[in-house]
C-alpha positions in Angstrom: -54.3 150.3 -175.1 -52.8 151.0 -178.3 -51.3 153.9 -180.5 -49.5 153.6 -184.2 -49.1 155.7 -187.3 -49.5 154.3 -190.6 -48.0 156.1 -193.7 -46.8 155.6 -197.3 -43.9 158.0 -198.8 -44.7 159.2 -201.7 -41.1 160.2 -203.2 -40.8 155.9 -202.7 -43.7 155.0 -202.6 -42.5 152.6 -199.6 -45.5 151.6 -196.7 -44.8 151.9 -193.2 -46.3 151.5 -190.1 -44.9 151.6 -186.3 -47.1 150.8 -183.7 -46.3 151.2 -179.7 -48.8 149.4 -176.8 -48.5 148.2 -172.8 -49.0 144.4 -173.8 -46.5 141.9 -174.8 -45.3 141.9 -178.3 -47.6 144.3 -180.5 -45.8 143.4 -183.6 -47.8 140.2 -183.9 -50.8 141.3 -182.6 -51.6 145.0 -184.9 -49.7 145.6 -188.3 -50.5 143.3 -191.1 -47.8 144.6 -193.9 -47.8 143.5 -197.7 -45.2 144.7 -199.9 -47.0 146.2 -203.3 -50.2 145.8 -201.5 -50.6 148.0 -198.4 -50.5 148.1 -194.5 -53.5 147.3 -191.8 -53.3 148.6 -188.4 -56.1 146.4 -186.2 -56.5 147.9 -182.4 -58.9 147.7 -179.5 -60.7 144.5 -179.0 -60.6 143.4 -182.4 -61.2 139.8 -183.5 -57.2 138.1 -184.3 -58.0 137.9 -188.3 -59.4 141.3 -189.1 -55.6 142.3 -190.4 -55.8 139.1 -192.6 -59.3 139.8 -193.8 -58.6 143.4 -194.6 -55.0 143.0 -196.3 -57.1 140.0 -198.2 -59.4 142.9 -199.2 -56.6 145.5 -200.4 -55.0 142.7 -202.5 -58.3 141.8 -204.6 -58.6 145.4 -205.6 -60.8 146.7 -202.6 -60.4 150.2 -201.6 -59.6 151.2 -197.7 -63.1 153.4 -197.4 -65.2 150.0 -198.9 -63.4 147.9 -196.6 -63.7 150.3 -192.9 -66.9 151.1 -194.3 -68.0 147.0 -194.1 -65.9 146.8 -191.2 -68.0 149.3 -188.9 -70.9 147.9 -190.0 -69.9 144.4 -188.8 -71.3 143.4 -185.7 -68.5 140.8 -185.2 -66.4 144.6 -185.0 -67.8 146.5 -182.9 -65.3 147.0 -180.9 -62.1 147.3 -183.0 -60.3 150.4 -184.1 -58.7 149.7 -187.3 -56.8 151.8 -190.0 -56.3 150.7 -193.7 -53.4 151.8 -196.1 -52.8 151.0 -200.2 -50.2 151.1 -202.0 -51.2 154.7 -204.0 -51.7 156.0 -201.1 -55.4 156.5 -200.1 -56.3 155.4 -196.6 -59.0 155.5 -193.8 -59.8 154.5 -190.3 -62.6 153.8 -188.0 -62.5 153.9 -184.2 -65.6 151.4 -183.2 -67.9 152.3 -179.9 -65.9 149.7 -178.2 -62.5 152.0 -177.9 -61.6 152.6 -174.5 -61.4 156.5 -174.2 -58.9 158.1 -174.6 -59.1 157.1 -178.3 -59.7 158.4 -181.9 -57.9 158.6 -185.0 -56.6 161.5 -187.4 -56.1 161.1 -190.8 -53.8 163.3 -193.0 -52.5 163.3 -196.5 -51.1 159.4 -196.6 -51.1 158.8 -192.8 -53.1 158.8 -190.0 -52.6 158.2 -186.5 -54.9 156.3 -184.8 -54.8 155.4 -180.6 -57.3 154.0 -177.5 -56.7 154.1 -173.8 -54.5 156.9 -174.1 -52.9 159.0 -171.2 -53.9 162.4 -172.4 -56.4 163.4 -175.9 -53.1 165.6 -176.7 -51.1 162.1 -178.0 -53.4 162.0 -181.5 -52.3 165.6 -182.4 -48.8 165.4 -181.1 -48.3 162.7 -183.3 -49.9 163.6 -186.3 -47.9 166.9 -186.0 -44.2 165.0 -185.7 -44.9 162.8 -188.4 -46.0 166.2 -190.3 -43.0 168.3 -189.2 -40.3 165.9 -189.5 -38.3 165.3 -192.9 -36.0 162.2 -193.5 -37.1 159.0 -194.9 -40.0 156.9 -194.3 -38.8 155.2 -191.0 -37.8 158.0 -188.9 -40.9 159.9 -190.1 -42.7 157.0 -188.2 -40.5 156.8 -185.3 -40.5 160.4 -184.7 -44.3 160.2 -184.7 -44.6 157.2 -182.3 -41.9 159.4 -180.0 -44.0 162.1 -180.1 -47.2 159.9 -179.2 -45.3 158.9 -176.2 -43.9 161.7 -175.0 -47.3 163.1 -175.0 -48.8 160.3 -172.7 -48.9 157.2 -174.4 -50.2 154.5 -173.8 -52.9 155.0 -169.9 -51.4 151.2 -169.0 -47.6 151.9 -169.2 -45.2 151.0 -171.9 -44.0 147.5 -173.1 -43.6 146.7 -176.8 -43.2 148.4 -179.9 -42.8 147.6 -183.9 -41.7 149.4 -186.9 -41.9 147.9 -190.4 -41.5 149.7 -193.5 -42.0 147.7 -197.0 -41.9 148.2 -200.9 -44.4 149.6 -202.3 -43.7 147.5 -205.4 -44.5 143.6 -204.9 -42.3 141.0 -203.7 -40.2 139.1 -205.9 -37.4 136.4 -206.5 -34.6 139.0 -206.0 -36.4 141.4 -203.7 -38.9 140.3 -200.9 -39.9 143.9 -200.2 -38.8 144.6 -196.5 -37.1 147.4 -195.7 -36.9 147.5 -192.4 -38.5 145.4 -189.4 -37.4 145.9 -186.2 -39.6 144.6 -182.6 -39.1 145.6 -178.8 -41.4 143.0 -177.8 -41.0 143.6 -173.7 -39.0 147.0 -172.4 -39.7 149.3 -169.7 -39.0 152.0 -172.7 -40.3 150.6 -175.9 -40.0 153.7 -178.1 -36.7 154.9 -176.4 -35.4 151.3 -177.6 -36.4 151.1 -181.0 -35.0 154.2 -181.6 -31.6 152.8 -180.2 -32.2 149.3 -182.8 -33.2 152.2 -185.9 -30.0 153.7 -185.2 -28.0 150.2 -185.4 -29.9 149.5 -188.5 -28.8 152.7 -190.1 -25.2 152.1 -188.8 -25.6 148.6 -190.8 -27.2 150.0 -194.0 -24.9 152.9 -194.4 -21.9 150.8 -193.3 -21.3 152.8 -190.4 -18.0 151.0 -189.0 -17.6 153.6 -186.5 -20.5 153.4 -185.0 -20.7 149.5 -185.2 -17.5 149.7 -183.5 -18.6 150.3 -180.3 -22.5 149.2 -180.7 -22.4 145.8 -182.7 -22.1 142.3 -180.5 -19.3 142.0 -178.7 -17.8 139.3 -180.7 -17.8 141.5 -184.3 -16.7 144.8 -182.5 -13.4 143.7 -183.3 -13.9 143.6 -187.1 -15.6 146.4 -187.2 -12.9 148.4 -185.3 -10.5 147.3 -188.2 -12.7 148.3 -190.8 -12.9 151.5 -189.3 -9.6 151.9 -188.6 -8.9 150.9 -192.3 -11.1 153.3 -193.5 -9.2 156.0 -191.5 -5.5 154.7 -193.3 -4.9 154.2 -189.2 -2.2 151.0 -190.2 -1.6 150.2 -186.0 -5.4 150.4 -185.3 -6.3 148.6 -188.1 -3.7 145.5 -186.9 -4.4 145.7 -183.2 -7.9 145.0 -184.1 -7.5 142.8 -186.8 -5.2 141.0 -184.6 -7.8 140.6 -182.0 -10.3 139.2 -183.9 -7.7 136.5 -184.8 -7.4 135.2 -181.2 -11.0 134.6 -180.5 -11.7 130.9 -181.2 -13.3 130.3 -185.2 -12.8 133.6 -186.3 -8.9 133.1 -187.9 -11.2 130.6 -190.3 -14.0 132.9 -191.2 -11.5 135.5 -191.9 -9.8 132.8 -194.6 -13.1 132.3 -196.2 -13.6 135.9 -196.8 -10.2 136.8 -198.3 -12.3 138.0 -201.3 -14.5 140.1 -199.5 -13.3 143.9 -201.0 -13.6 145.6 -197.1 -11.2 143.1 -195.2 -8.9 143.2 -198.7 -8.5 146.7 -197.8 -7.9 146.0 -194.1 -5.4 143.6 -194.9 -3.3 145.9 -197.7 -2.8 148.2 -194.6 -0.9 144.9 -192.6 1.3 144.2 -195.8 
């Protein structure tokens, strides 16, 4: 029904997991994330607060092999498939007699892939091989994985949702909650296909990407983002035709007062004088 990839970088030492499944909205059904504390993938017919139980475990100083170990022996989870992440890096997994076949799990050097009521027994290895092969950060060392997993076969039911979430490997604070990244295609015809398209927009955003924003942000902010771009560039005429236009939309002549600070639209605005 299921299949995800659960990992922990260890040049960061950020925790990640992306998940993809034919039922509505896997992000709040499988990954239970903690920043500083680890990540839980719960699959199968497992009982709702197994995540809670098992990221309960990590935090009071439990290692992943006590807490599968307890889990499999749990009559209550028979049926679940569950992997089990901490925060340096040691993991394990369990797929219960209750997994629908296709399923299993692989576990590598901080990952493992983990999957039930797959299309084809070739989705495990294509997956753990992506995630493997790939180089970048975290994130795309996830996606790439869960890519691979579909293009492989996926999930035997179809394709609806999908999660990634990466966090800290550090604890949350005051200053710092410890997300990364948490992006959700909760119902899609292409799941995967689509997170890639909202991991790219996140990237455009984090990197400040105003090209690409340009063309890809709401409608309403394209305009904004077009003279930022265009400032960038040292394009003066682009630069006021789009600054321009996001005058004339209705509110946005006020926001733009209120951020006459703001370093990027200083520079946008030299270009005008």
């Amino acid at each position: 029904m299921t299949f995800s990839v659960i990992a922990r970088d260890p040049g960061t030492g950020d925790l990640g997991i992306a998940v993809s499944s034919c039922i509505l909205a896997v992000g709040r059904a499988v990954p239970t994330v903690r920043p500083g504390i680890g990540v839980v993938a719960v699959q199968a017919r497992s009982r709702r607060g197994l995540g809670t139980s098992l990221m309960a475990g990590l935090a009071a100083g439990s290692s992943p092999e006590d807490l599968v170990r307890r889990a499999s022996h749990a009559a209550e989870d028979v049926d679940r498939q569950i992997a089990v992440l901490d925060v340096t890096g040691q993991i394990a997994a369990d797929t219960g007699r209750g997994s629908l076949p296709a399923s299993g799990h692989l576990v590598g050097e901080g990952f493992s892939v983990q999957g039930n009521m797959l299309a084809s027994p070739d989705v495990l290895p294509a997956m753990s091989q992506a995630f493997t092969a790939t180089g970048g950060g975290l994130a795309d060392r996830l996606l790439a994985a869960l890519t691979a997993g579909q293009d492989a076969g996926g999930d035997l039911r179809g394709r609806q949702s999908a999660v990634l979430q990466v966090v800290s490997g550090t604890p949350a604070d005051d200053e710092d909650d410890g997300v990364r990244l948490d992006l959700r295609v909760d119902d899609s015809g292409d799941p995967v296909a689509q997170l890639r398209m909202l991991r790219n927009l996140h990237r455009a955003y984090d990197e400040r990407d105003y090209e690409t924003l340009a063309v890809f942000a709401p409608e309403g902010a394209r305009d904004l983002y077009a003279a930022l771009a265009a400032s960038r560039r040292g394009d003066r005429v682009a630069a006021r035709q789009a600054l321009e236009a996001v005058r004339t939309r209705p509110g946005w002549s006020t926001w733009l007062a209120s951020m006459a600070g703001d370093a990027r639209l200083s520079a946008v605005s030299r270009l005008l004088d």
